[in-house]
C-alpha positions as CSV (number, residue, x, y, z in Angstrom):
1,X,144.5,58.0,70.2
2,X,148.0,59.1,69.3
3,X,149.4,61.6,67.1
4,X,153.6,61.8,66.1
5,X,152.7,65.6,65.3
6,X,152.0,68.9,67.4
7,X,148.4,68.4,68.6
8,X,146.6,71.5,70.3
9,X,143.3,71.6,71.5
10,X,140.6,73.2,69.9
11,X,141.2,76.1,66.9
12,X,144.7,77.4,67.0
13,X,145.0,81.4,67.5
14,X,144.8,82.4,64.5
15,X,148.8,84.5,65.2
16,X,150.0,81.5,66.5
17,X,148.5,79.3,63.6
18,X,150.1,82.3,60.9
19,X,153.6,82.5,63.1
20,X,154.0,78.6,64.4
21,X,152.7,76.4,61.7
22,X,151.6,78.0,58.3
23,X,154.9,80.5,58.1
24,X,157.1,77.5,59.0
25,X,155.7,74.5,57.2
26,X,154.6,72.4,59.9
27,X,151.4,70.1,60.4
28,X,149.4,70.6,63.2
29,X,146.6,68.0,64.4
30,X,143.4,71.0,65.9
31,X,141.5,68.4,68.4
32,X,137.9,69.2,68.3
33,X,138.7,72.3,66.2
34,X,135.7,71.9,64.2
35,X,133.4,70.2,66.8
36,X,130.9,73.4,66.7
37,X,130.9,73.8,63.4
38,X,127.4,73.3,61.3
39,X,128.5,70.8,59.6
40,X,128.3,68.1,62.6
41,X,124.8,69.2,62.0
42,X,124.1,69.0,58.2
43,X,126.1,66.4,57.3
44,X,124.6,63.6,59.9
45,X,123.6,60.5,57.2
46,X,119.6,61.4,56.9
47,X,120.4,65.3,56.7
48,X,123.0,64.4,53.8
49,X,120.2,61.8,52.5
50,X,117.3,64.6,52.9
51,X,118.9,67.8,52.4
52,X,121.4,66.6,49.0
53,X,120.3,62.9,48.1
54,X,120.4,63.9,44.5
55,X,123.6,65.4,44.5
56,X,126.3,63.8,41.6
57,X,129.3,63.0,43.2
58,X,131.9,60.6,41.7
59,X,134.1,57.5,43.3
60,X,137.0,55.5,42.5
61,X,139.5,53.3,44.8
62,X,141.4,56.5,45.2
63,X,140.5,60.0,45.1
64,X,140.1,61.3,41.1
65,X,140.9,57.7,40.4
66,X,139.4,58.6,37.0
67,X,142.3,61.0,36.5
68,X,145.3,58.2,37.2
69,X,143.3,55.9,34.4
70,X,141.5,53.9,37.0
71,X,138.1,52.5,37.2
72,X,135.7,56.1,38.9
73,X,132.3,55.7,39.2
74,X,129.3,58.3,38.9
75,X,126.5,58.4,41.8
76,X,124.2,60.3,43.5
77,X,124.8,60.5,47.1
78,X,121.8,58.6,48.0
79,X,122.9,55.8,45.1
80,X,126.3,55.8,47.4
81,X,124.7,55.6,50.9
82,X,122.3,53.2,50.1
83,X,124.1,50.8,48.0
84,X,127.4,51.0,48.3
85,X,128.6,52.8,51.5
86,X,130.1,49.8,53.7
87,X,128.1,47.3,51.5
88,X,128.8,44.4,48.8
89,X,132.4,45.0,49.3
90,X,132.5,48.2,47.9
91,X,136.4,50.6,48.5
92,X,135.3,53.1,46.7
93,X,135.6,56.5,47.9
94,X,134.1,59.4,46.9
95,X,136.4,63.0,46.7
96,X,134.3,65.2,45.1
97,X,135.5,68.3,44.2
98,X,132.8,71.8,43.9
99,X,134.8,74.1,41.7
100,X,134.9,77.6,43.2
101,X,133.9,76.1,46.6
102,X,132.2,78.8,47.7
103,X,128.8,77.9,45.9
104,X,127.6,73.7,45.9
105,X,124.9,73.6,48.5
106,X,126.6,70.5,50.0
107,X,129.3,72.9,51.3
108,X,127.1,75.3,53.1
109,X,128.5,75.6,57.0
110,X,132.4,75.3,56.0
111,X,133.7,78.8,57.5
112,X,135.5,80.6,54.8
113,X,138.4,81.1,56.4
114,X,138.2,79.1,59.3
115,X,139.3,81.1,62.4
116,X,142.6,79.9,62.3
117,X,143.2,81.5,59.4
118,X,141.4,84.5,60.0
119,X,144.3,86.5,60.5
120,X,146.5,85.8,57.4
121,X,146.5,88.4,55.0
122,X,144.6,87.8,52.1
123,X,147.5,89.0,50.0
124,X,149.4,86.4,51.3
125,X,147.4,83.4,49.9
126,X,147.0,82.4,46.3
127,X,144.6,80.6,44.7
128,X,145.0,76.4,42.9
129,X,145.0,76.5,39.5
130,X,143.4,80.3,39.9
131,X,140.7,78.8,41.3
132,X,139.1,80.1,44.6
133,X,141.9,80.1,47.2
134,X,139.1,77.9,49.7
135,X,138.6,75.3,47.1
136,X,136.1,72.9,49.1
137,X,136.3,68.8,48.2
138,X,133.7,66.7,50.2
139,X,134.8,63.3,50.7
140,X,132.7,60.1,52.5
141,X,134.1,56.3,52.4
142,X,133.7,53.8,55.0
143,X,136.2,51.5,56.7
144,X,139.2,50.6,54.9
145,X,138.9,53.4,52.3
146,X,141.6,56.1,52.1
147,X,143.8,58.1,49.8
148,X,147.2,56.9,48.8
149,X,150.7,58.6,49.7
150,X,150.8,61.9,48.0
151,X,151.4,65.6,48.0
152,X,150.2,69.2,47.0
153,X,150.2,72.5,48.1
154,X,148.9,73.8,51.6
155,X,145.8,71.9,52.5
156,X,143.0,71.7,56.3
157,X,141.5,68.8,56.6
158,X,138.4,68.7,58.8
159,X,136.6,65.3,59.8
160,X,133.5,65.8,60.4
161,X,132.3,62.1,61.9
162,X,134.5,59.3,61.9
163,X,138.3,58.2,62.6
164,X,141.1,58.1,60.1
165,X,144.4,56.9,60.5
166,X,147.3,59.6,58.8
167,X,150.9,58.8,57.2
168,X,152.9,61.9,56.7
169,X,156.4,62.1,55.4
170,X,158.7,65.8,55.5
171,X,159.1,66.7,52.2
172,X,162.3,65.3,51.5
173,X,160.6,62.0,51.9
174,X,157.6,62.6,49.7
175,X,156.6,60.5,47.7
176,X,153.2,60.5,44.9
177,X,152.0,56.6,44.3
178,X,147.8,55.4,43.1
179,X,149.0,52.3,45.4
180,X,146.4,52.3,47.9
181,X,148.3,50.4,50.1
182,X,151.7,51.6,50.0
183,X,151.6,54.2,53.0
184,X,155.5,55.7,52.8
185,X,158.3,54.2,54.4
186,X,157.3,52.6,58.0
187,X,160.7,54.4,59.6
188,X,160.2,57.4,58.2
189,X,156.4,57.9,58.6
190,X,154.5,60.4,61.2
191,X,151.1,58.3,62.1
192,X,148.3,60.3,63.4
193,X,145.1,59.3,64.5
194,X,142.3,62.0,63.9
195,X,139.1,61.7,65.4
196,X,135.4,63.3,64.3
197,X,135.6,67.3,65.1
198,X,139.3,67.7,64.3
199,X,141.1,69.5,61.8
200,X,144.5,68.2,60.7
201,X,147.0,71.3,58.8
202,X,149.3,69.8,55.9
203,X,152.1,71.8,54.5
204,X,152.9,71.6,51.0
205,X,154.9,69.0,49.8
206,X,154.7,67.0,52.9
207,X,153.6,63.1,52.0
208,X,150.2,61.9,53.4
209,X,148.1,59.2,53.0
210,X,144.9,58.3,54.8
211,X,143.1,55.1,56.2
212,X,139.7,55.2,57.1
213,X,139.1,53.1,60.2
214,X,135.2,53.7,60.1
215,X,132.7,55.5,57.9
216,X,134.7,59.1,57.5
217,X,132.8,62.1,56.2
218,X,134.7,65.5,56.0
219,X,135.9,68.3,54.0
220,X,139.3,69.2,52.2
221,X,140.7,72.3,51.1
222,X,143.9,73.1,49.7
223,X,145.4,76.6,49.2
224,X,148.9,78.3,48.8
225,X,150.4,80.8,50.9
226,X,153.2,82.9,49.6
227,X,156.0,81.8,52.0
228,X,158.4,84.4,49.9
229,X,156.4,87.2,51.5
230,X,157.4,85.9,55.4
């Protein structure tokens, strides 16, 4: 698999993570960074069907399609596994966000902080939309699902099983689009291939859109650190 970014193996030191990457706004692609967590565990498809079957989670074309005006569909994730994941046709893809993230059973095993970012001061991250600054979204779609190009703050990425295909564009080629298909310009865009186990680091305002190239389950999280403070 390839990667046009800085790819390390396994979790970054947490100084060099805090000095190399989060201080100076650059992605990193963490292979196998997340290949021990206990997720690998609880979110295999019969633990997810057993353990949170009657979870609500909701789905759209795009992640929050509901909040761009587009069609977003309510399900339990057993209704979406067994009907419509990779069946009928179905694109759509869940992104479902747990409020405080610390709380929703479904998000039990996500380290909070991962060890990568075990040794950046608390005082130095800030909470979205003073909410918790780990604000976990769990997302599942099969092949040829994905997220469009867009941007937000400081965000990890861990895939838990599957492969997805990344876009990302430097801020000063950033761009926000619901066009599912329109994945920034192809001279200008960073692919990266992430496989199940690694984490990818985003900085904020850097472009990125996603392309599922089999079933993908995994966990988002977006946060701010105070860059004025470095």
């Amino acid at each position: 698999s390839t990667c046009g970014i800085e790819v390390v193996d396994g979790e970054v030191d947490p100084l060099r993570f805090f000095g190399d990457f989060l201080a100076n706004g650059k992605p990193v692609l963490m292979r196998g960074a997340a290949g021990k967590w206990g997720l690998r565990r609880l979110w295999k498809k019969q633990a997810l069907l057993r353990e949170h079957g009657g979870t609500a989670v909701e789905g759209g074309a795009i992640p929050y399609a509901g909040l761009f005006g587009m069609k977003s569909t309510k399900y339990t994730l057993k209704e979406y596994i067994t009907n419509h994941l990779n069946k009928n046709g179905s694109t759509d893809y869940i992104f479902h966000s747990f409020g405080d993230g610390t709380t929703a059973p479904l998000l039990t095993g996500i380290p909070q902080p991962p060890a990568f970012l075990s040794r950046t001061p608390t005082s130095m991250l800030r909470t979205v939309n003073s909410e918790a600054i780990f604000k976990g979204q769990f997302y599942l779609g099969g092949a040829a699902t994905g997220a469009p190009m867009h941007l937000h703050s400081d965000a990890w990425n861990a895939l838990i099983y599957g492969c997805k295909t990344w876009f990302l564009t430097p801020p000063t080629d950033s761009v926000f689009t619901t066009n599912k298909t329109y994945r920034g310009d192809e001279k200008k865009v960073i692919k990266c291939t992430q496989n199940g186990g690694d984490v990818m680091y985003v900085p904020p305002e850097w472009g990125h859109a996603t392309w599922n190239e089999e079933t993908c389950v995994g966990v988002a999280v977006e946060f701010r650190f105070a860059r004025n403070f470095v």
